[in-house]
Structures are given as C-alpha cells and as structure tokens.
C-alpha positions in Angstrom: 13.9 3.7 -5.4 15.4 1.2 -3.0 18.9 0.6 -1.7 21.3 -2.0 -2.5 21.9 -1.8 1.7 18.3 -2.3 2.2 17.4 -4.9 -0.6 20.4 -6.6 1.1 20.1 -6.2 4.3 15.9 -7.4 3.3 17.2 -10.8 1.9 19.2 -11.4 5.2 16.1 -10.9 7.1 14.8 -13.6 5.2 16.9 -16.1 5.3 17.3 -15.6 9.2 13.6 -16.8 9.4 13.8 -19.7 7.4 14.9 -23.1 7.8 18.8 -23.8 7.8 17.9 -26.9 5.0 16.5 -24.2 2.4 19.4 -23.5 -0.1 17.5 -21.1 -2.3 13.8 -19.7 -2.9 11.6 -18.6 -5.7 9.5 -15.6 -5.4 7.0 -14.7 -7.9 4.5 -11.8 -6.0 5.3 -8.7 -7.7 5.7 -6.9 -5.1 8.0 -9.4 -3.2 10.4 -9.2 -6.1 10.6 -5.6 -6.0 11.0 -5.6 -1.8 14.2 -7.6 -2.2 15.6 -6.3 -6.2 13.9 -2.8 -6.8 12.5 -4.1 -10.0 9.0 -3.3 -10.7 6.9 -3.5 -14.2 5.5 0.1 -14.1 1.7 -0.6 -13.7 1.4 2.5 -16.4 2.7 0.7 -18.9 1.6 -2.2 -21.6 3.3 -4.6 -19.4 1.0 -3.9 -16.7 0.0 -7.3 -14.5 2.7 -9.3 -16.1 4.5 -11.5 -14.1 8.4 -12.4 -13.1 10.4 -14.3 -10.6 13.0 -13.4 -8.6 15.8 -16.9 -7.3 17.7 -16.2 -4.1 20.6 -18.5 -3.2 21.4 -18.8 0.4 24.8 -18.1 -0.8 24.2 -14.6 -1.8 23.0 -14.6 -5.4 20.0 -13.3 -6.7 18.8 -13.6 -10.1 15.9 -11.9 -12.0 13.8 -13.5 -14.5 11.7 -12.0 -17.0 10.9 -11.7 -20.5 12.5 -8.7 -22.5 9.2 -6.4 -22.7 8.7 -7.0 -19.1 11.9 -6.3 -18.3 12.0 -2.1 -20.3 9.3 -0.8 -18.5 11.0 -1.1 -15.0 11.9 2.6 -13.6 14.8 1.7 -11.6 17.7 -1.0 -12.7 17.1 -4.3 -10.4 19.4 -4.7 -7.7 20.7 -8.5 -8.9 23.7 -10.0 -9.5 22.2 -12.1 -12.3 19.8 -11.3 -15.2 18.3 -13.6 -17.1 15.7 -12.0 -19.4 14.3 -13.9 -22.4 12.9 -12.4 -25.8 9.1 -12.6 -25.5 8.6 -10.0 -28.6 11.1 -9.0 -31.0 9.2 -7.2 -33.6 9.9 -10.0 -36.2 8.3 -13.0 -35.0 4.8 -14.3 -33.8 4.7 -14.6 -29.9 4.1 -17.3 -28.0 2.2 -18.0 -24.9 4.0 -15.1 -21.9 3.8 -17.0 -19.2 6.3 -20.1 -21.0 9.3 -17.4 -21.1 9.7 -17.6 -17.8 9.9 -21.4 -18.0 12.5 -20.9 -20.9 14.3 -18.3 -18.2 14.5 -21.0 -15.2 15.4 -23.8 -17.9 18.7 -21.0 -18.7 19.3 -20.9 -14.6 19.0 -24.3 -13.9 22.3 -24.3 -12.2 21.3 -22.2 -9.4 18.1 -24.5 -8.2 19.3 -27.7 -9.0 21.4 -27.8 -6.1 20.1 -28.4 -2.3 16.5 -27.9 -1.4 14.0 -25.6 -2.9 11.3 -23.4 -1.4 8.7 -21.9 -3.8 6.1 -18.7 -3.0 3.8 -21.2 -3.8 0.6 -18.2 -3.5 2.5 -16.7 -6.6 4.3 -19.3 -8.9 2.9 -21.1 -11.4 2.0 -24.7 -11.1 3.7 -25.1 -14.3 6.7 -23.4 -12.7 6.3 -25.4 -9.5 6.3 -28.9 -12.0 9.7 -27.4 -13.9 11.5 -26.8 -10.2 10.1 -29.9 -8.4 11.1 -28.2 -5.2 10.7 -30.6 -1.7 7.1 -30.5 -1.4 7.8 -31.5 2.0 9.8 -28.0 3.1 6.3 -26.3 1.5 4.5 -26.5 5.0 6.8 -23.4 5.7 5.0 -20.5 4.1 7.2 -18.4 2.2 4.4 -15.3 1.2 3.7 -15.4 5.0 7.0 -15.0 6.4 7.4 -12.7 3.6 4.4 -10.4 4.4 5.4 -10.7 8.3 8.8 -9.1 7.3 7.5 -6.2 5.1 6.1 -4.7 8.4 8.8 -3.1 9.6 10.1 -0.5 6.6 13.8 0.0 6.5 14.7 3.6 5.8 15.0 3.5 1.9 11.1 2.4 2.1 10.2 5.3 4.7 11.9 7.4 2.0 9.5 6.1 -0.6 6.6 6.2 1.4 7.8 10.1 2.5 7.6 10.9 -1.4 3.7 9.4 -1.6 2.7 11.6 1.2 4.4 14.7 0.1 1.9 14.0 -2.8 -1.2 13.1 -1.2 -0.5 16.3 0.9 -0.1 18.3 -2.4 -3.4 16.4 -3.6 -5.1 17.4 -0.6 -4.6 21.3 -0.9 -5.6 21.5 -4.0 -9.1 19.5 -3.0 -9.5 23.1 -0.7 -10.3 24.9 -4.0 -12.0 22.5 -6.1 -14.8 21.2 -3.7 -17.7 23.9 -4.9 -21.1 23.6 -5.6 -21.7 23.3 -9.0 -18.3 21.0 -9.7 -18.6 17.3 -9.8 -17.1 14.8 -7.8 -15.0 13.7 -11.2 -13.8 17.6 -11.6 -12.3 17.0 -8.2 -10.7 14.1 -8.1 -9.0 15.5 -11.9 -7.8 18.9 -9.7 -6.5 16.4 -6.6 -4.6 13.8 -9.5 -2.9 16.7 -11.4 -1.4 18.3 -8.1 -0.4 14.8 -6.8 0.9 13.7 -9.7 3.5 17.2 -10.3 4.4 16.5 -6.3 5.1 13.0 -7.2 6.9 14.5 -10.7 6.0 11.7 -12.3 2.6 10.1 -13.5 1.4 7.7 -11.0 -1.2 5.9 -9.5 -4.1 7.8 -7.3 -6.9 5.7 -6.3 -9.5 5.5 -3.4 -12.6 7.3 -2.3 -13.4 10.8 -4.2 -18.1 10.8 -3.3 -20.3 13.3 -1.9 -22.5 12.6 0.9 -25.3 14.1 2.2 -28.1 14.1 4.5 -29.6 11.2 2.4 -26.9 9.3 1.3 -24.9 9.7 4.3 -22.1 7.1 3.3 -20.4 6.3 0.1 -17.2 4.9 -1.6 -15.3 4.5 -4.3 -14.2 6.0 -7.7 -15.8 9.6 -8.5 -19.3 9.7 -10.6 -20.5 12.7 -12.2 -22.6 13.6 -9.1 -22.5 17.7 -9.0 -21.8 19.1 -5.2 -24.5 21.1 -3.9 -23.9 23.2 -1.3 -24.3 21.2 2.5 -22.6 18.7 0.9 -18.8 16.8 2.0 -16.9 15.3 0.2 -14.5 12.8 1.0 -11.0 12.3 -0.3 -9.8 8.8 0.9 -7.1 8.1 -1.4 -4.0 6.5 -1.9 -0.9 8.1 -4.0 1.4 4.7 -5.3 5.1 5.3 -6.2 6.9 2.6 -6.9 4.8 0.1 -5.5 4.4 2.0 -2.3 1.0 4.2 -1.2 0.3 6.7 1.0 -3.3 6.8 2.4 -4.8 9.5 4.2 -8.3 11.2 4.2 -9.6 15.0 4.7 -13.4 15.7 4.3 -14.6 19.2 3.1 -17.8 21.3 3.5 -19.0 22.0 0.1 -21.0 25.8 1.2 -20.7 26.8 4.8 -21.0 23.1 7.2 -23.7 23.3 9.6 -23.5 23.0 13.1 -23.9 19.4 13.5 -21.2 19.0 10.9 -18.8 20.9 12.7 -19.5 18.8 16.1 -18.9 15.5 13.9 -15.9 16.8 12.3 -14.8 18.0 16.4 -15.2 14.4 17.3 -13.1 12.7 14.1 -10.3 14.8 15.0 -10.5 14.4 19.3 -10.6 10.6 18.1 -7.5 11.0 16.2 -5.9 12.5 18.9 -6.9 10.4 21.5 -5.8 7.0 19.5 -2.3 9.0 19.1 -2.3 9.1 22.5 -1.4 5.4 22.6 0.3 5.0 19.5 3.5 3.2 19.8 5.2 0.3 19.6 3.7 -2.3 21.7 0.7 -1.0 21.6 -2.2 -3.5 20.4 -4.6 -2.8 18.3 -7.3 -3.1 20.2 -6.6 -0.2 22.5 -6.0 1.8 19.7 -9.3 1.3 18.1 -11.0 1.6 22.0 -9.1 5.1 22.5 -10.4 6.8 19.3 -13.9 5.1 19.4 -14.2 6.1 23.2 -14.3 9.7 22.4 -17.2 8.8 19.8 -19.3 7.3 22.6 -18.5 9.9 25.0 -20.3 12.2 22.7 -23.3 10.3 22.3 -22.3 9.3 18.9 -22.1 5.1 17.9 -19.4 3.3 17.8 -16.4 3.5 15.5 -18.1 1.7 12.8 -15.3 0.4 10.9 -11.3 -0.1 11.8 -9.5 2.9 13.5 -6.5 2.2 10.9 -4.4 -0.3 9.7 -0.6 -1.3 8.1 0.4 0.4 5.3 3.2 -0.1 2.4 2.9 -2.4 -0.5 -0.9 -3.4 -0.4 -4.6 -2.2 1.1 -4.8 -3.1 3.7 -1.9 -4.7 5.7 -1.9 -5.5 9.4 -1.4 -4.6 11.7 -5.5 -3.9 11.6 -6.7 -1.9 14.6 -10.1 -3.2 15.2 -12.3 -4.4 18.5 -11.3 -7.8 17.9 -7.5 -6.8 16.7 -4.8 -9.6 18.0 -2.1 -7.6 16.2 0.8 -5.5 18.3 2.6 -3.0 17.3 6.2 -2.9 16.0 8.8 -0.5 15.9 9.0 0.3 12.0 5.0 0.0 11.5 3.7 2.4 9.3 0.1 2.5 10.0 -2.7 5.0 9.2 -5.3 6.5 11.8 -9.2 7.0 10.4 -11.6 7.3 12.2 -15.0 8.6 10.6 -18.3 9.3 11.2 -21.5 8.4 8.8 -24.8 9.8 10.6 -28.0 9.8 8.6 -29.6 13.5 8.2 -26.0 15.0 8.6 -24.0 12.7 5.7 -20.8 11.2 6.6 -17.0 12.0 7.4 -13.9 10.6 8.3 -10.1 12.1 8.9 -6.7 9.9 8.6 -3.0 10.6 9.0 -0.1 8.4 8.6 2.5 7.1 11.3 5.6 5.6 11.3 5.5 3.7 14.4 8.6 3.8 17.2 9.7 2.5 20.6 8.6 6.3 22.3 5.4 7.0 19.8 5.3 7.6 16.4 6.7 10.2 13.8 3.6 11.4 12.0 4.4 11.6 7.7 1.4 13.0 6.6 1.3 16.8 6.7 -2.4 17.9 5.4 -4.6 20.0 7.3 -7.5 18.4 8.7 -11.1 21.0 8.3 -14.0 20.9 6.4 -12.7 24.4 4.7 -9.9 26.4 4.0 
C-alpha cells in the first residue's frame, strides 16, 4: 500500500507545479486517485472499471468521492481527510444511472469547490461533472493529466516498495516457467503454472497479463494472450508479462528452449543478453534514451544481426508503457527515480524469435536492478 508521507509528500509535488491562482483540483483517472489517496476499486472485483474522483484543496484537504459499492472493494483504507461516498445500491431499491452518484457526491461537497478557482483532469471527468463544477475554463490550458503523468516518474519509496512486491512475483512466475515449458504442454498450461506461482508470491490474487506464445522457425514472432498451441520440441517460448499489485506492474521477459536450443539459438540468446549488458552500461540518470537504445542495438549489428527492431525499454509503474521510451528517435532523459525496463529481442525467420528484460530503478551513479530472474533458454 502507500504511505500517508508519500501520498502527502505526492500532493505537495503537485501543487508546486501548478499555478499559484488554482485553489483546488479534481482528479478523476483511477490511477491518479490512488497515486495521491491509496484508494483503488480492485480490478477483481464487480466494481471493476468504475469510476471516482478525488478534490484536493490547496489548503490541505482531500476528499474522496464515490458511490458505496465502489467504495468496499478497495484493499487498502484511502488516505483522505474527507469521505463522501453515496448509496448507489442498497439492496432495497432500484438503481439509478452510476455515473450520477458522483454528481450527487460533489453536490454534498460543494463547499470545498465553490471557493477560488477550479482546475479539472479534464482527460478523466465527465462533461457532466465538468458542467456541475463550472471550473475557469480559462486555467484549463494548464494540463492537469500531464503534469500529473510527468510527476509519476520519479517513484517515492512506498511505490518502489510496491513495485519490489510485483517483481518478487514475476521472479516467482518465472521459475516456475523452467519446469512447465515441455513439449507436449501448451502455451495455456504455462501461462496457468507461471499465474499460480505469481499469484502465491504476490499472496494474493492479482493481475498477470502480457505475452505467454511459442515461436518457431516459421512463425518467428508472436504476441499476446496464450492459445492452445502445444510446444514441440525446438520451440521458445516467451514470457513477457506483467504482475499488477495495487495498480502497480512489474514487466520483465525470459525466453526458454522448449528440447535442447540449437546453435543458432544459443548465439541469438548470447546477443540479447551482451545487449542487455551493454545498454546497462549507460544506464543512469541523465542518460537519454537514445544512447540507451544505440548501446544495446550496437551489439546486435556488431554481430551481423538487424537492428533492434522495437524499443530497448521504457517507464514503468501505473500503465504500459510510460516514458521515458528508449527508442532511435527517443527525446526523453533520464531521472533519478525512473523505473524503466531493458528488452531487447531478437525475431529471425528459420530460428523463431526471443527477447530478455530486467527492471531498473534509475539513480544519479547507475541503477539498482529489481528484477531477480535468471536469464537462459533452460534450467
């Protein structure tokens, strides 16, 4: 969960980016509520999708509104000084349209945005909400979502702590792929084997999403939820995949040898890691992203292999992907508090395709790596 220090210290940040004329904002991206109250609707839950707002006062306050099914399925109490959470259903009556109890819960905290000038995430409210508030439009040519997003960059230590518990998972998801990549099991059979050990890591049920597919010497690149394609032996497999704890993700990637890899499969694997290591090599803050991407996509072309085909790595936290993006024609540099991912992979036809990743928390000397798998194509 997150801190009262950091969810504080978080709306500080804030204000000390935006105008001294804004008195208080409105936030109503998910995850933007739960960066700067630790309340999130558990996305396992019936509840799932639903939304809520979030007032901060320049003055200090901040208030949750939600409606009162919303509201049980959070994990963690929200770190507010004000709830105002309206009965949606109450197992006697008919419900109403959803979305009009959070009108009902701004018309019951009127007080708080009535007074001095208004500033709305205006990528995540309502219109209707927007017409209720009648913020001044002309303060709205200051993004909040954007100043928002540029914030979340740099994680605060009770989000590193979060983030620590998704790769502990991944990491537990990951050894158990070792085992259950055979021929004869399908690519559905091992994404079950890599869920179930995330998920008793994690010690809770959670999300895990991302790339569980075979490839081959035909189909030598492919994505995406797991079929009920049966591994034959020359296959890999890749696990790309994400572990989300409250609203935080890991994402890192291993690629196994289903059978004994061949010899150009173990000189493709040699060059994903040498890449990994060489873009480490420059990994810190200040860094761009450019030179990141050149330094692991340099070793590809030194071997007579193509270019890195697709980014080196990118941001990680709250949503996939974030920047900073470290691509050929990246603009984005580096900060001290990044957490970023490294993947570089390899897709050559009449071999089948591959690609390694590891997660960094980025600093002033380097980077502290939180991922902790082994990379190999076999135990």
């Amino acid at each position: 969960m997150l801190t009262t220090d950091g969810c504080q210290q978080r709306r500080q940040n804030l204000w000390a980016q935006l105008p001294a004329g804004i008195d208080w904002v409105l936030i109503g991206d998910a995850r933007h509520v739960q960066y700067f109250s630790n309340f999130r609707i558990n996305p396992i839950s019936f509840s799932a999708d639903q939304k809520c707002l979030l007032l901060l006062q320049r003055t200090g306050e901040a208030t949750l509104l939600a409606d009162n099914f919303a509201r049980r399925t959070a994990a963690f109490d929200p770190i507010v000084d004000r709830e105002v959470i309206v009965p949606w259903y109450t197992h006697k009556k008919s419900v109403a349209n959803r979305d009009h109890a959070l009108l009902a819960a701004l018309e019951e905290c009127r007080d708080a945005w009535t007074t001095g000038t208004g500033l709305i995430e205006t990528e995540s409210v309502s219109a209707a909400v927007a017409a209720v508030t009648k913020p001044d439009f002309a303060q709205q040519d200051v993004s909040l979502n954007t100043v928002i997003r540029q914030l979340r960059r740099q994680k605060l230590p009770d989000e590193v702590a979060i983030l620590r518990k998704c790769m502990a998972a991944c990491d537990a998801g990951h050894a158990a792929a070792f085992d259950a990549a055979k021929p004869g099991v399908s690519e559905l059979d091992v994404y079950l084997a890599i869920q179930q050990a995330a998920e008793k890591a994690a010690g809770s049920a959670c999300v895990v999403y991302g790339d569980f597919r075979a490839t081959n010497a035909v189909q030598f690149k492919a994505g995406g939820l797991p079929t009920d394609y049966v591994l034959k032996d020359g296959d890999l497999f890749i696990a790309d995949y994400s572990v989300v704890i409250h609203g935080y993700r890991s994402d890192f990637t291993n690629t196994l040898a289903v059978g004994t890899p061949s010899a150009d499969q173990v000189n493709q694997f040699e060059a994903c890691r040498d890449a990994i290591t060489a873009a480490e090599s420059v990994l810190k803050a200040d860094a761009t992203g450019k030179a990141v991407y050149e330094a692991a996509s340099n070793v590809f072309l030194e071997r007579g292999y193509p270019a890195l085909a697709h980014h080196c790595g990118h941001g990680l936290g709250m949503e996939h992907p974030e920047p900073p993006i470290l691509v050929p024609e990246s603009d984005d540099v580096l900060l001290k508090g990044d957490v970023v991912t490294l993947e570089p992979g390899l897709y050559i036809e009449g071999v089948g395709g591959m690609r390694y990743e590891h997660n960094y928390l980025v600093t002033d000397e380097g980077f502290e790596r939180l991922s902790n798998h082994r990379l190999a194509l076999q135990r």
